[in-house]
N, C-alpha and C positions, 0 to 999 in steps of 0.2 A: 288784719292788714299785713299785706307783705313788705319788706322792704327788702331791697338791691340797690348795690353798688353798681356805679358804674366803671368803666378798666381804667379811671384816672383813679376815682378814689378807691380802688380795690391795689393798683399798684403803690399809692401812699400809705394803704393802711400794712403790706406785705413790708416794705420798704422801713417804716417807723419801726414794726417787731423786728425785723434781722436787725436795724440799729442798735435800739436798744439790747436786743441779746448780748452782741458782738462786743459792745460798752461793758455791760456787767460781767460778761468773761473775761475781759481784757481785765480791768480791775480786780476780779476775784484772781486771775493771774499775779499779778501786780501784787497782791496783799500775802498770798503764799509762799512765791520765790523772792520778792524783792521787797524787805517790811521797811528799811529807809525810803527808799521811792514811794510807796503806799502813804507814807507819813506823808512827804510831801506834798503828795497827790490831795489828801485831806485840809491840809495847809492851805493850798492854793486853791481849792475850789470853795474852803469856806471862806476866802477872803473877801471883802467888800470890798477894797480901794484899789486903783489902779497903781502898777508898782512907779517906784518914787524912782527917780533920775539917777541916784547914784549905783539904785537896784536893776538898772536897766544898763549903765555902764557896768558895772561890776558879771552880768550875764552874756554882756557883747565885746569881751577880755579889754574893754577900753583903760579900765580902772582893777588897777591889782588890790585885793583884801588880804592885807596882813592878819595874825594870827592874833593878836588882841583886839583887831577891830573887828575879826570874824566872831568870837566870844562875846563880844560885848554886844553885836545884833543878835546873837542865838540868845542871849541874854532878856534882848528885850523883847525878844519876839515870843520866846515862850513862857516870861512873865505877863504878856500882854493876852495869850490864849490861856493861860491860868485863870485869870481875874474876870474874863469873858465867859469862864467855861462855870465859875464860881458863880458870878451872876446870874447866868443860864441856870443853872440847877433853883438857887434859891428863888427864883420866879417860877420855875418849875413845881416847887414844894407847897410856895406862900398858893395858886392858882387849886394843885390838886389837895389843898387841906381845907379849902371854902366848900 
């Protein structure tokens, strides 16, 4: 049995690879000259929750972040991906040792 596409789904399937390519070079970009932005980027894409009101003032210069309260959320943010990434592992361990 043969199968063909036809020119809708032959330009979606062309369309989805250039995306994806252009995605993971941009990124592989991004992780070689820019490894702050990369972090970022990792940050925000593994986040589940939508960003909270003072995080979305603080990005639209509504609200200025002083220097103790910018600490104190890097603070909690990367004790909170700590403890995540901890969990992650040890369900990782307890699953590949059954």
């Amino acid at each position: 049995m043969k199968y063909s596409l036809n020119s809708k789904q032959l330009l979606l399937l062309f369309t989805n690879i250039i995306f994806h390519k252009s995605i993971a070079g941009l990124v592989r970009h991004i992780k070689t000259h820019f490894p702050a932005m990369y972090r970022l980027y990792i940050i925000l894409k593994d986040r589940t929750k939508p960003p909270t009101d003072d995080e979305l003032a603080i990005a639209s210069a509504e609200k200025v972040l002083d220097v103790e309260a910018a600490n104190a959320y890097l603070v909690e943010v990367v004790s909170g991906n700590l403890l995540s990434m901890f969990a992650k592992q040890s369900q990782e361990n307890s699953v590949s040792k059954i």
